[in-house]
Structure formats: C-alpha cells, structure tokens
The first five atom37 places (N, CA, C, CB, O) and aatype in JSON, in Angstrom:
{
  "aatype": [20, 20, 20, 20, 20, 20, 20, 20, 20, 20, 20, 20, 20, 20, 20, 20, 20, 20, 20, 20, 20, 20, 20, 20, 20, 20, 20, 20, 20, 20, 20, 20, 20, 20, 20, 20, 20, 20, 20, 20, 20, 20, 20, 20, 20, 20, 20, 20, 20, 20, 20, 20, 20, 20, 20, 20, 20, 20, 20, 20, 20, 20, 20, 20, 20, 20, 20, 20, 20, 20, 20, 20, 20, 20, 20, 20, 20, 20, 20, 20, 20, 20, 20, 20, 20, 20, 20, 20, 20, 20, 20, 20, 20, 20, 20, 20, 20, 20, 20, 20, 20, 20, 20, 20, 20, 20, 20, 20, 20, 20, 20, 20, 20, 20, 20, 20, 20, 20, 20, 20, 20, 20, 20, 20, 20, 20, 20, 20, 20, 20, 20, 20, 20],
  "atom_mask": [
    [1, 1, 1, 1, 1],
    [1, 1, 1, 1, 1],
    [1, 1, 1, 1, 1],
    [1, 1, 1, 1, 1],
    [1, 1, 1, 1, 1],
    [1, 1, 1, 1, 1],
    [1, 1, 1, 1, 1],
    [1, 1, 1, 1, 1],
    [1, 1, 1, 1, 1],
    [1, 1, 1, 1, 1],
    [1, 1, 1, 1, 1],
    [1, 1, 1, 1, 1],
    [1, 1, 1, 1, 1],
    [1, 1, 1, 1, 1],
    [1, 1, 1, 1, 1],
    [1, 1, 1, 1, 1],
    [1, 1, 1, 1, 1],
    [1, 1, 1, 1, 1],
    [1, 1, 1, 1, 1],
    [1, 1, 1, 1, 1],
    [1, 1, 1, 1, 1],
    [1, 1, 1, 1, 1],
    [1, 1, 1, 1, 1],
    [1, 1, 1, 1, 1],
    [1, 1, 1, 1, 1],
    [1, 1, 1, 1, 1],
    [1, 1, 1, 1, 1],
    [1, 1, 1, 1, 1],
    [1, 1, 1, 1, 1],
    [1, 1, 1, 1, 1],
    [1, 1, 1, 1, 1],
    [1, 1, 1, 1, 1],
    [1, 1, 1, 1, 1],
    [1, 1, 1, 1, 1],
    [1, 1, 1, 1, 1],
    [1, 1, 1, 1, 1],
    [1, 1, 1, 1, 1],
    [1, 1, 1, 1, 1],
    [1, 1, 1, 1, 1],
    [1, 1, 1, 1, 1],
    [1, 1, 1, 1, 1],
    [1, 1, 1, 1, 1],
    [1, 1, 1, 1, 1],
    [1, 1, 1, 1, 1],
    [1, 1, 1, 1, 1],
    [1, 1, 1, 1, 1],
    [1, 1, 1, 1, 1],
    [1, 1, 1, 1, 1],
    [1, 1, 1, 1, 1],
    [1, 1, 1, 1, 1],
    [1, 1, 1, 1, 1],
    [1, 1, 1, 1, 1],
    [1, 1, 1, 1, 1],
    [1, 1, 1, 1, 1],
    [1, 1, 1, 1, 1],
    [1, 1, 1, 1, 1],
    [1, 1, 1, 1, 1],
    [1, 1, 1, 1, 1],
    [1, 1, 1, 1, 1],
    [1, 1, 1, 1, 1],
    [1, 1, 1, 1, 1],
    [1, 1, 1, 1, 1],
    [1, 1, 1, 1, 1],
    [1, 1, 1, 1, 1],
    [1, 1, 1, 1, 1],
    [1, 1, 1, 1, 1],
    [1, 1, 1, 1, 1],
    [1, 1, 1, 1, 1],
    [1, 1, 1, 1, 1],
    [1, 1, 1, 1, 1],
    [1, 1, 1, 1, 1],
    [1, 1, 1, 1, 1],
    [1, 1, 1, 1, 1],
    [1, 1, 1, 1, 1],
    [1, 1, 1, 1, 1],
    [1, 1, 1, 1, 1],
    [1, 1, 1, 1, 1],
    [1, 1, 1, 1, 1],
    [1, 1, 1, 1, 1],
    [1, 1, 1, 1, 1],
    [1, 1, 1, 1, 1],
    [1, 1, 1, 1, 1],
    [1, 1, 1, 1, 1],
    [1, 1, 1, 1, 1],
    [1, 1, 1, 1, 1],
    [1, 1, 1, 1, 1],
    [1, 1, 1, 1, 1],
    [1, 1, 1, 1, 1],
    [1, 1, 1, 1, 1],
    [1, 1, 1, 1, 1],
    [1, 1, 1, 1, 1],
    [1, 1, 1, 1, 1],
    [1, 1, 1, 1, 1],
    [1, 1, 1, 1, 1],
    [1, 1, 1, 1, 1],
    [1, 1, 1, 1, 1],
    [1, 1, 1, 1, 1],
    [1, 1, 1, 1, 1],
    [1, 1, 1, 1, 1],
    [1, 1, 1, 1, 1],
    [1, 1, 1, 1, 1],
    [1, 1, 1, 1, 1],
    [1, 1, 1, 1, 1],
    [1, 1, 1, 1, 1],
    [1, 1, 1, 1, 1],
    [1, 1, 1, 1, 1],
    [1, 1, 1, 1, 1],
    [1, 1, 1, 1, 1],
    [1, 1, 1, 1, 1],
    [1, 1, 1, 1, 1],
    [1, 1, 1, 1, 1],
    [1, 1, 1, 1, 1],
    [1, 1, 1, 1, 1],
    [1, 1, 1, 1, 1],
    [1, 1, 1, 1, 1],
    [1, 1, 1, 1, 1],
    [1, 1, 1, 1, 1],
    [1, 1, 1, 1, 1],
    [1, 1, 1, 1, 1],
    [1, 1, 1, 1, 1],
    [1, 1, 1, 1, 1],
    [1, 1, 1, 1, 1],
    [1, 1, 1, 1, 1],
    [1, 1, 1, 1, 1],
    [1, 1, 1, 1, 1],
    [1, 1, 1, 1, 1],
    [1, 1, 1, 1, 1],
    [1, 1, 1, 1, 1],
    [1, 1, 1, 1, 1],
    [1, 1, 1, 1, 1],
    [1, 1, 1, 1, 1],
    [1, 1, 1, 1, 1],
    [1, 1, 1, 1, 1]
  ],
  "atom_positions": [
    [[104.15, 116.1, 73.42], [105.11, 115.01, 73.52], [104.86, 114.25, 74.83], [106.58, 115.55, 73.47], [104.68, 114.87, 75.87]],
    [[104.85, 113.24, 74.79], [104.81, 111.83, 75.38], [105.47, 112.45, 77.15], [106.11, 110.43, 74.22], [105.5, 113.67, 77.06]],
    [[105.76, 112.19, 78.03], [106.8, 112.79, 79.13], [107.32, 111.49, 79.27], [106.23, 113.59, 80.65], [106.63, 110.58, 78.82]],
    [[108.45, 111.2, 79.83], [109.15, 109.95, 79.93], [108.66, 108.52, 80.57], [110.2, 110.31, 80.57], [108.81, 107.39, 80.11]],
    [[107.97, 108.96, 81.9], [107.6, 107.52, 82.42], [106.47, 107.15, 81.39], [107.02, 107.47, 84.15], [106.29, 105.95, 81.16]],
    [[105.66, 108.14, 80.7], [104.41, 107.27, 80.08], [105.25, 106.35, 78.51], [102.77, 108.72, 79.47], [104.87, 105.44, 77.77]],
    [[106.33, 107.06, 78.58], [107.04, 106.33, 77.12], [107.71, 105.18, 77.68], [108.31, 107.33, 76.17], [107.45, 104.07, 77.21]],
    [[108.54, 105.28, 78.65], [108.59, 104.24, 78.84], [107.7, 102.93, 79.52], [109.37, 104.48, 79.17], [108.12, 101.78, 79.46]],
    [[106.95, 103.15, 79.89], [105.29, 102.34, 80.51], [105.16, 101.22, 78.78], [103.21, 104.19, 80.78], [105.04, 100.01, 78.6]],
    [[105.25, 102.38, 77.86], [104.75, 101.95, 76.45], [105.76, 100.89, 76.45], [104.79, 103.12, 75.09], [105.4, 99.74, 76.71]],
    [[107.01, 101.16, 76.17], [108.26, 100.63, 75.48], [107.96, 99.05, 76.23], [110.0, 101.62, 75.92], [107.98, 98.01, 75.57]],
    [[107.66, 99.1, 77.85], [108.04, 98.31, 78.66], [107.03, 96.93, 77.92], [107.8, 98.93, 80.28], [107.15, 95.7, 77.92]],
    [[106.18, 97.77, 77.43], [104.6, 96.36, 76.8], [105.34, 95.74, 75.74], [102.65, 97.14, 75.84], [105.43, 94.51, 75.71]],
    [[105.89, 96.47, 74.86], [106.15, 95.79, 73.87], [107.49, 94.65, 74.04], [106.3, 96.83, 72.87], [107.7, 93.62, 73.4]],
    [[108.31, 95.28, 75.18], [109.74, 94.62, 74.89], [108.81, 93.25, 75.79], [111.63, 95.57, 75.74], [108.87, 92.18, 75.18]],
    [[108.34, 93.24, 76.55], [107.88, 91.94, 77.36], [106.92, 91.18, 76.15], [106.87, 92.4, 79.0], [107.12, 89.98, 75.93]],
    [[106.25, 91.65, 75.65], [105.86, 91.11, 73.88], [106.53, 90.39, 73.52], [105.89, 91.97, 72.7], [106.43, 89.19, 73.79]],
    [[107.68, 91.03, 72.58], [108.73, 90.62, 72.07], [109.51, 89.36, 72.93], [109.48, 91.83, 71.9], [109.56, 88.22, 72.45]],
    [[110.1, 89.7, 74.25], [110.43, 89.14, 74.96], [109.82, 87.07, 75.05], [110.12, 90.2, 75.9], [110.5, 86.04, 75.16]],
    [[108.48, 87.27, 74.96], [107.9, 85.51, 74.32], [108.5, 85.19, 73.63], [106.66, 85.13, 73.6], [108.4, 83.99, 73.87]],
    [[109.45, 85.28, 72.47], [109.66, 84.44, 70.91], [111.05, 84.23, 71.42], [109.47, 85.41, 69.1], [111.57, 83.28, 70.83]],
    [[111.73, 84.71, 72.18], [113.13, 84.26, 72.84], [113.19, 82.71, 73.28], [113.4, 85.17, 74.22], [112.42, 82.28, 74.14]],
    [[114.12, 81.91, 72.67], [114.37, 80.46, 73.01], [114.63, 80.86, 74.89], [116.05, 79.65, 71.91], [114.57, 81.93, 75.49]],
    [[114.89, 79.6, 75.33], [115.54, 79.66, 76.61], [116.8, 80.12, 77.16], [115.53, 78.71, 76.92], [117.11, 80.76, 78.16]],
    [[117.46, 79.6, 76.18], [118.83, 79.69, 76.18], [119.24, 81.67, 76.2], [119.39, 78.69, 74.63], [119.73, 82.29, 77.14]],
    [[118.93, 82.08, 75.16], [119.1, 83.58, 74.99], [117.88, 84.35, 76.22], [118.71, 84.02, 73.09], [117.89, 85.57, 76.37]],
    [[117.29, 83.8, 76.7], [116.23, 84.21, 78.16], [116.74, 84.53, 78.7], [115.5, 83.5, 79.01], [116.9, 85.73, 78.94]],
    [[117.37, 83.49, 79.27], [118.2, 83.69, 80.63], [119.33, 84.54, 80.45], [118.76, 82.37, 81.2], [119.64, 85.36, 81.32]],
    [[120.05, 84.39, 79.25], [120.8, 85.56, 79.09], [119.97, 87.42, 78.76], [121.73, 85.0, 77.8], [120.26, 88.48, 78.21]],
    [[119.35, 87.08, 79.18], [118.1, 88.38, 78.92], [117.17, 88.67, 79.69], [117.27, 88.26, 77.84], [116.21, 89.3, 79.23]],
    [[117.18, 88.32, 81.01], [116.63, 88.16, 82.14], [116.15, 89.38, 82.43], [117.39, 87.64, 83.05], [115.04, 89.29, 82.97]],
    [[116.71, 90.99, 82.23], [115.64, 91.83, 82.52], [114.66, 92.29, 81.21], [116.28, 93.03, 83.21], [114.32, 93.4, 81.64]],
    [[114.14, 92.19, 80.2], [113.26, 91.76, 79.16], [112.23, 91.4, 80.15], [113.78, 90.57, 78.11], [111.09, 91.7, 79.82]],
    [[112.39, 90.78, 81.38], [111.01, 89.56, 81.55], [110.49, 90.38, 83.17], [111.75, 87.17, 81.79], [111.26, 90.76, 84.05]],
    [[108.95, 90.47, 83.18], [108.62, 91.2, 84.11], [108.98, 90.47, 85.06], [107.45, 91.64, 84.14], [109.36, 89.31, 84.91]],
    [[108.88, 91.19, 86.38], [109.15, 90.61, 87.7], [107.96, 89.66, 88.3], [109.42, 91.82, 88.68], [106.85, 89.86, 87.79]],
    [[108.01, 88.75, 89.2], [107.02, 88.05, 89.65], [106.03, 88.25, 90.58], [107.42, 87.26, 89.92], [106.53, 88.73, 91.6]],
    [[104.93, 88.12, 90.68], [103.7, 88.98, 90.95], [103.3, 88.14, 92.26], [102.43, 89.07, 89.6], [103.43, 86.91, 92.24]],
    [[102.8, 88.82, 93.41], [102.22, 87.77, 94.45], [100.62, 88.69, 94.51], [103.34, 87.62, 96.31], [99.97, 88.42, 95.52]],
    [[100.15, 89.44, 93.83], [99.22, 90.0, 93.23], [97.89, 88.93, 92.62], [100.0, 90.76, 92.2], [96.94, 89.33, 91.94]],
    [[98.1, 87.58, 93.06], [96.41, 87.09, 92.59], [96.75, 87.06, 91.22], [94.88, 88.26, 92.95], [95.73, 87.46, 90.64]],
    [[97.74, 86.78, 90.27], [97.89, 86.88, 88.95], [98.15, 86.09, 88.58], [98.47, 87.53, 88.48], [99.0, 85.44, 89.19]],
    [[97.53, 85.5, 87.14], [96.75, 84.26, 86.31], [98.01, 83.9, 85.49], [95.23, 84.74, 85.2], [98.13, 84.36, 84.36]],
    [[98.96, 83.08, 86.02], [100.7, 82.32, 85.33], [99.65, 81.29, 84.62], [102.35, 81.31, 86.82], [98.59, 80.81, 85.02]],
    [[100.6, 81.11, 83.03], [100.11, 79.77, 82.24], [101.64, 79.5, 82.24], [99.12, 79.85, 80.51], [102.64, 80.23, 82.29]],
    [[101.4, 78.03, 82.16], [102.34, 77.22, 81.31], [103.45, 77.61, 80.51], [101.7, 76.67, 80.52], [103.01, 78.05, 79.45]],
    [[104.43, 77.64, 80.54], [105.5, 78.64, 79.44], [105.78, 80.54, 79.79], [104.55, 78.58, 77.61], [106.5, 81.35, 79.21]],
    [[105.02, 80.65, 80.76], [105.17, 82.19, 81.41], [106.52, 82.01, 81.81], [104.09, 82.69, 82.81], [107.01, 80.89, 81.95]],
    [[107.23, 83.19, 82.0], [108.51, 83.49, 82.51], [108.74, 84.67, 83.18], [109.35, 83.46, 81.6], [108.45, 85.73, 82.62]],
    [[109.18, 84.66, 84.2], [109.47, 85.73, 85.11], [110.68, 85.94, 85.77], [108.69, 85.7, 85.98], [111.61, 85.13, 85.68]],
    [[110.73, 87.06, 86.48], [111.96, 87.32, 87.15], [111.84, 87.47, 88.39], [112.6, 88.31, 86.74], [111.12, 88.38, 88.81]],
    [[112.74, 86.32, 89.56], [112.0, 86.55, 91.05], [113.92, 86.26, 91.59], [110.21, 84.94, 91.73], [114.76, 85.44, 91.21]],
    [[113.96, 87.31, 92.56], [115.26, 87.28, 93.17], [116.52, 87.23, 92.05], [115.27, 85.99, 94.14], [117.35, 86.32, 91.93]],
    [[116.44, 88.27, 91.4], [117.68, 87.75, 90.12], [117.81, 86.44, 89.09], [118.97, 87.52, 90.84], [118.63, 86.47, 88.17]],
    [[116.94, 85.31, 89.32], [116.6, 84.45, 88.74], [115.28, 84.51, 87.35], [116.41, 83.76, 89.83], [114.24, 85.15, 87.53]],
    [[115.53, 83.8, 86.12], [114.71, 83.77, 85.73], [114.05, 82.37, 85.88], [114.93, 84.28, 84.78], [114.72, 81.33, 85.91]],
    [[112.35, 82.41, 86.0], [111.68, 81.0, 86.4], [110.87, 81.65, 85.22], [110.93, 80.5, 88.19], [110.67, 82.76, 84.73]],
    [[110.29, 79.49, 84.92], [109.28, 79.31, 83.63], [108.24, 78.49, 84.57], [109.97, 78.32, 82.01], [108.54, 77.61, 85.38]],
    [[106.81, 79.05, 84.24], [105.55, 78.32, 85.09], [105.65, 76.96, 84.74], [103.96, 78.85, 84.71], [106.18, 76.5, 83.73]],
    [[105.08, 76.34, 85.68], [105.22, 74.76, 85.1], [103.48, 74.47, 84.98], [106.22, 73.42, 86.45], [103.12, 73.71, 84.08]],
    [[102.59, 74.99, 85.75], [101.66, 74.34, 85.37], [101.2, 76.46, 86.35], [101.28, 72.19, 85.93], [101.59, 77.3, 87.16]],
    [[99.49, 75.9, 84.77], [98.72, 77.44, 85.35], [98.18, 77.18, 86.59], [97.38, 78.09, 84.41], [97.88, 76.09, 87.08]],
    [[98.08, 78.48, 87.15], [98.11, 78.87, 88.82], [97.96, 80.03, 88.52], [99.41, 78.6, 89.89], [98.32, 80.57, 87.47]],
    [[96.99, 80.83, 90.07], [96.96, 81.66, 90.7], [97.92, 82.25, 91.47], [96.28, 81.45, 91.12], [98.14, 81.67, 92.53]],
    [[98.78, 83.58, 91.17], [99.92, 83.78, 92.27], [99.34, 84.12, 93.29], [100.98, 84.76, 92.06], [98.3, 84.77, 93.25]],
    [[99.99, 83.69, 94.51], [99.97, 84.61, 95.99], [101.46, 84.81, 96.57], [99.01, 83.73, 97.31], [102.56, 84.96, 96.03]],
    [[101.03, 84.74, 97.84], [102.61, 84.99, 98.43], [103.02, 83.35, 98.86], [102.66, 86.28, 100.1], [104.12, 83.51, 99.38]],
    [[102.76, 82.13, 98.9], [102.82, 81.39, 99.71], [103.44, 80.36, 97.96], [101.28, 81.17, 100.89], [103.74, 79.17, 97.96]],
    [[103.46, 81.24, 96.76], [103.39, 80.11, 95.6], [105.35, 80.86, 94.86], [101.29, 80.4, 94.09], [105.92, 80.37, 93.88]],
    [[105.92, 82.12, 95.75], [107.09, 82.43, 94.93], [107.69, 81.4, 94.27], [108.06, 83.01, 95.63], [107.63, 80.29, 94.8]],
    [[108.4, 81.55, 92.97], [109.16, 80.68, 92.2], [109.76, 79.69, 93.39], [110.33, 81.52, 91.25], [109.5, 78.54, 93.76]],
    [[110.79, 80.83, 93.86], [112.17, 79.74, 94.67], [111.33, 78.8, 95.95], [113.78, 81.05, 95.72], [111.99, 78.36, 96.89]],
    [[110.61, 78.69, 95.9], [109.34, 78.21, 97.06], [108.69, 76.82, 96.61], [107.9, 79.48, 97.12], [108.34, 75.86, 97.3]],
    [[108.64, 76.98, 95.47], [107.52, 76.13, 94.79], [108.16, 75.35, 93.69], [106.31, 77.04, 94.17], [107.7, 75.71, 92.6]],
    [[108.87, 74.61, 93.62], [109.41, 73.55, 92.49], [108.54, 72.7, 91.77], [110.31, 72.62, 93.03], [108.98, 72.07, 90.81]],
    [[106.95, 72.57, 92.24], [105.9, 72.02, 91.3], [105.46, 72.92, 90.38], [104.75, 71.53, 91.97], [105.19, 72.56, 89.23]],
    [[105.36, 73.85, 90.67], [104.88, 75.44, 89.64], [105.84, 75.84, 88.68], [104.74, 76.98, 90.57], [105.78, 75.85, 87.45]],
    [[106.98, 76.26, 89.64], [108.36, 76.96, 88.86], [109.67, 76.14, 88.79], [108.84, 78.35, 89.67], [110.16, 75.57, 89.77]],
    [[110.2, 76.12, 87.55], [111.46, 75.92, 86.99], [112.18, 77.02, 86.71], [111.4, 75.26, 85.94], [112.06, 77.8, 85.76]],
    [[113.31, 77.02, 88.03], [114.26, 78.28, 87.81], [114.92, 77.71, 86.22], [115.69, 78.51, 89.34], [114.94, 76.53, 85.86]],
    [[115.36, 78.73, 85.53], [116.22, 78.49, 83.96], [117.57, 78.88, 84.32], [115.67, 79.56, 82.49], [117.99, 79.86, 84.92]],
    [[118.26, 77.69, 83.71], [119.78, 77.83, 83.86], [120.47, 78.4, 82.6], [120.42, 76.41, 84.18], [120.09, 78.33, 81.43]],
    [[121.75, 79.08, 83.18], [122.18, 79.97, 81.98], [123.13, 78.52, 81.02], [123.44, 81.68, 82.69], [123.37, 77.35, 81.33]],
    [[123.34, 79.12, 80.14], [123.57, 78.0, 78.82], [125.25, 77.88, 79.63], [123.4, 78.83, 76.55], [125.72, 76.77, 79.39]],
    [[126.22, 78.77, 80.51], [126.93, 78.82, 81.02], [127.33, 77.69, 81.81], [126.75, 79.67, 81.37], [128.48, 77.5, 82.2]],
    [[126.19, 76.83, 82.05], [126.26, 75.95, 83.12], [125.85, 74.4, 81.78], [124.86, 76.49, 84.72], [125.57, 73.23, 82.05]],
    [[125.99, 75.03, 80.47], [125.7, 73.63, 79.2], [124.21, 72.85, 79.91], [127.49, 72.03, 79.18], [124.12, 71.69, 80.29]],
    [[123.37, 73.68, 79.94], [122.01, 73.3, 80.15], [121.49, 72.02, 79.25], [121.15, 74.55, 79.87], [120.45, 71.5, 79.65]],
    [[121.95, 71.61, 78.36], [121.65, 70.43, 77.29], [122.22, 68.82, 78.13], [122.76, 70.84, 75.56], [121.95, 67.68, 77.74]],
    [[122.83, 69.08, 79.03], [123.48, 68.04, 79.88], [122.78, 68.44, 81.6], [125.46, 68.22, 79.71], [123.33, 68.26, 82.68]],
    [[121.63, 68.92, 81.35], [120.75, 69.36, 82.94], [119.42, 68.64, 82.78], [120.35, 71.31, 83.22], [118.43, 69.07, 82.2]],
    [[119.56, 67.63, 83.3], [117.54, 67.39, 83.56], [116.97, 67.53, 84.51], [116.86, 66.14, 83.43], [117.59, 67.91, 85.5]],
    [[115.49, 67.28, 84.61], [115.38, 67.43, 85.42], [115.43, 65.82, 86.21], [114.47, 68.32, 85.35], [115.89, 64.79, 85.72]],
    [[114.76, 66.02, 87.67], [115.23, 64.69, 88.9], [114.31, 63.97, 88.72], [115.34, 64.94, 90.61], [113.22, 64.46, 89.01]],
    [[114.32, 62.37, 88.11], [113.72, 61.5, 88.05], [113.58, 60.66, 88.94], [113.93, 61.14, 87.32], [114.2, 59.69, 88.49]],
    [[113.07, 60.3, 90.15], [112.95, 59.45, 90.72], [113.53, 57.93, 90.64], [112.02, 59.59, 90.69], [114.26, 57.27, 91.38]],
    [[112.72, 57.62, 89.11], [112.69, 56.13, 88.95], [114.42, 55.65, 87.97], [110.94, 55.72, 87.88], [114.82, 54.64, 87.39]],
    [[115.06, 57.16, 88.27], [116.47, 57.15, 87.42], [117.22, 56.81, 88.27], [117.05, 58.39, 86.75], [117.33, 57.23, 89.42]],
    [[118.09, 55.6, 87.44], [119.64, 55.88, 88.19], [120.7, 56.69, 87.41], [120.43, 54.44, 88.5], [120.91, 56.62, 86.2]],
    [[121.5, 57.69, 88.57], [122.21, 58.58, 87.67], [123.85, 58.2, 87.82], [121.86, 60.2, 88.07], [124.33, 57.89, 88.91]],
    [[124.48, 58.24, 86.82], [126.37, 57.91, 87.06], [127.02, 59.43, 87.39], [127.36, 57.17, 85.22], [126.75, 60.61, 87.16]],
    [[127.77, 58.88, 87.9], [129.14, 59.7, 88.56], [129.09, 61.39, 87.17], [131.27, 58.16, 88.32], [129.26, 61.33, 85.95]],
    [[128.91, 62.2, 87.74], [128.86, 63.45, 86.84], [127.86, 64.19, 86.3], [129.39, 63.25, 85.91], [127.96, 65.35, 85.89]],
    [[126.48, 63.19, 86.3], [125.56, 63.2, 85.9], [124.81, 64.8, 87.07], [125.05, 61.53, 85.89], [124.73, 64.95, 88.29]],
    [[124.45, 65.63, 85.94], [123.79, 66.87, 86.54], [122.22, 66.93, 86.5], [124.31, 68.09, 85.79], [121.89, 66.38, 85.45]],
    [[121.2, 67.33, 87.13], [119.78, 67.15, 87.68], [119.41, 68.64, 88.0], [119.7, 66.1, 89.08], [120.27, 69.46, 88.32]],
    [[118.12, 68.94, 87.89], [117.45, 70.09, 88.64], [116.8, 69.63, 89.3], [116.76, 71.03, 88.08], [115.93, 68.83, 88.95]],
    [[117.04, 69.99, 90.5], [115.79, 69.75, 91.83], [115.46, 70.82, 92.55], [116.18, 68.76, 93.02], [116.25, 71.76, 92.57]],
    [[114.39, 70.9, 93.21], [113.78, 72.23, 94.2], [114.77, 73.47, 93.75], [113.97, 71.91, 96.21], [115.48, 74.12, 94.52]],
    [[114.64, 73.67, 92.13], [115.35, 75.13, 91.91], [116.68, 75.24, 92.26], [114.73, 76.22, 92.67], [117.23, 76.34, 92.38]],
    [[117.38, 73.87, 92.49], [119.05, 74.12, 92.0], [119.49, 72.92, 90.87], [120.27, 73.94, 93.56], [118.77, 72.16, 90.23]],
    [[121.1, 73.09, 90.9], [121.16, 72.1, 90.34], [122.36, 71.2, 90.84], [121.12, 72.44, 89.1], [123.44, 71.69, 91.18]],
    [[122.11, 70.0, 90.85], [123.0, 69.11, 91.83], [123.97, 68.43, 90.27], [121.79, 67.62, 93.07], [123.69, 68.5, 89.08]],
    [[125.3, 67.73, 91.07], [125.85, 67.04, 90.22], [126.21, 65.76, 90.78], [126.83, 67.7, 89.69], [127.1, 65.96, 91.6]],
    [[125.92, 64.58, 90.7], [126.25, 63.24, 91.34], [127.57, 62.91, 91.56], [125.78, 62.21, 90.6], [128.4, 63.26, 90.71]],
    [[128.0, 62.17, 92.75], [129.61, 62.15, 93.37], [129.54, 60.86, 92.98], [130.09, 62.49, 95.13], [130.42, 60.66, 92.15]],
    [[128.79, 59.71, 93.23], [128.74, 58.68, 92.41], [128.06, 57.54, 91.09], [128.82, 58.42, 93.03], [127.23, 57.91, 90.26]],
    [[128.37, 56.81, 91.13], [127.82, 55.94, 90.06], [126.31, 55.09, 90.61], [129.15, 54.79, 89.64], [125.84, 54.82, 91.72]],
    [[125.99, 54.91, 89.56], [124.5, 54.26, 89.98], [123.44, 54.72, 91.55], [124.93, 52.54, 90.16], [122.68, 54.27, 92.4]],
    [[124.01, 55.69, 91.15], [123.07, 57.18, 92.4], [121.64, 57.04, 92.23], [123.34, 59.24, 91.88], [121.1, 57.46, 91.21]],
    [[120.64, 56.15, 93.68], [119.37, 56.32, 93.6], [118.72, 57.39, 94.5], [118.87, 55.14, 93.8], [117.51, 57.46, 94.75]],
    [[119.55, 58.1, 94.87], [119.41, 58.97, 96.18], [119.11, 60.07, 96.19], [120.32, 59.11, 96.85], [120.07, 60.83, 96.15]],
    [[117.76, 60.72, 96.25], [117.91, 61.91, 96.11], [118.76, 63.72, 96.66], [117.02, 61.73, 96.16], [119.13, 64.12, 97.76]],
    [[118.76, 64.4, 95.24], [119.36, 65.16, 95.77], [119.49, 65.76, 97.01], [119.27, 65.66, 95.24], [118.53, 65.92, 97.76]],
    [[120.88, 66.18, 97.33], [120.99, 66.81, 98.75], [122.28, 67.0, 99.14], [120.38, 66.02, 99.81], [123.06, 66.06, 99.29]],
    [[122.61, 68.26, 99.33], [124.09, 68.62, 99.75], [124.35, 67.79, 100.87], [124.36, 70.18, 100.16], [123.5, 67.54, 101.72]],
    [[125.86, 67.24, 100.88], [125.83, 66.56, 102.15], [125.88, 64.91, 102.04], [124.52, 67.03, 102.89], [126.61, 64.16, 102.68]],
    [[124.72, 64.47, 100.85], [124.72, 63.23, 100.3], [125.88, 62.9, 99.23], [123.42, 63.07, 99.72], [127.08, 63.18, 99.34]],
    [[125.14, 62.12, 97.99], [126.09, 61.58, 97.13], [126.1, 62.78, 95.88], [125.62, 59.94, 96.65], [126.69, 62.8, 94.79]],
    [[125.21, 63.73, 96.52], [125.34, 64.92, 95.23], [125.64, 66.25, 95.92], [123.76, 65.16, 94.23], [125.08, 66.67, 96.94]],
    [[126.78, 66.94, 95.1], [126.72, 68.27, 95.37], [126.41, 69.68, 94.68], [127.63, 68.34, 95.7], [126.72, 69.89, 93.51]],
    [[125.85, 70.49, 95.36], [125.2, 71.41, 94.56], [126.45, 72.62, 93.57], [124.12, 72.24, 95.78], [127.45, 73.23, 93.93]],
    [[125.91, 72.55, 92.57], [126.79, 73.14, 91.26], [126.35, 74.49, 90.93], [126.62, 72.24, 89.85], [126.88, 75.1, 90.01]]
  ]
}
C-alpha cells in the first residue's frame, strides 16, 4: 500500500489537472485546487493560474519565473482574479484612452479601484478621484 505523502503527491497531479476546466468565477472560489507560485525559473503560459500570497493570479503573457517577476509585483504578466463577490462582470480592466463615470470599477497594478467621479481621465490612485474597493 501506497504510504500517505506518495498518495497524496498523486491526488495533488490530478486535482491541479482537473483544476484547468474551472471557469474563473468558480477559481477563485477554489483557490487552493491551484498550485502555489514558483520563483524557480518556471515556464508560465498564457491562461496559467496560480496561488501567490492568498490571491489567485492568471499569466498574462508566457514568461520565465524568477524572484523579481511575483504576481503582486508585476501587473504586465499577472492578473490577480477577483472573487464573483466583488460582481466581477462590472470590473475591467484600466484603459488609458477611457473615460470612466462616477461608480465605474477598473483593475489596475492588482487591485481594484472604483471612480469618485464622472468623466474620470485620471489614473488610478488612492488619494485621487478613485478609491480602492
């Protein structure tokens, strides 16, 4: 018989398997499913998902990990995922060339801001015309 850590070693391949066919929405509600994030020299594609500081992040573009590329670090690479808690269908991400109205919610550098006013060209920033949600 199997002894426990090698069964679970097994179990751990498959549930992170499985773990791919999960929408976003049920992800993030499922956040340990998804391995932890590697500063190990390890080959992230596009649509990878991981777990770094209690957060789950999705790669944005393939990369090499190191230590200098962590999710919460790197907002060109990683998109932290918001829980459906926060109605993620009303979250985009920060457009530059957008103007946003009074309420209007954004992801930027791995949070998410909500605009204090109308026709907002300003980028996010606690302190400014947006506060963090």
């Amino acid at each position: 018989m199997e002894n426990l850590i090698q069964l679970t070693t097994k179990l751990r391949y498959y549930i992170e398997k499985a773990s791919i066919a999960l929408d976003d929405n049920d992800a993030v509600e499922a956040i340990y499913l998804f391995p932890n994030w590697s500063s190990e020299e390890k080959q992230y594609e596009v649509g990878d998902r991981v777990r770094f500081d209690n957060f789950l992040y999705k790669c944005l573009i393939n990369h090499i990990s190191n230590e200098n590329k962590q999710p919460s670090a790197s907002s060109l690479l990683w998109e932290k995922m918001i829980s459906s808690a926060l109605n993620s269908s009303e979250i985009e991400r920060y457009d530059s060339k957008k103007e946003y109205q009074l309420g209007d919610k954004v992801s930027y550098n791995n949070k998410i801001y909500e605009s204090t006013i109308s026709n907002n060209i300003w980028q996010p920033r606690t302190g400014t015309f947006w506060i963090e949600v």
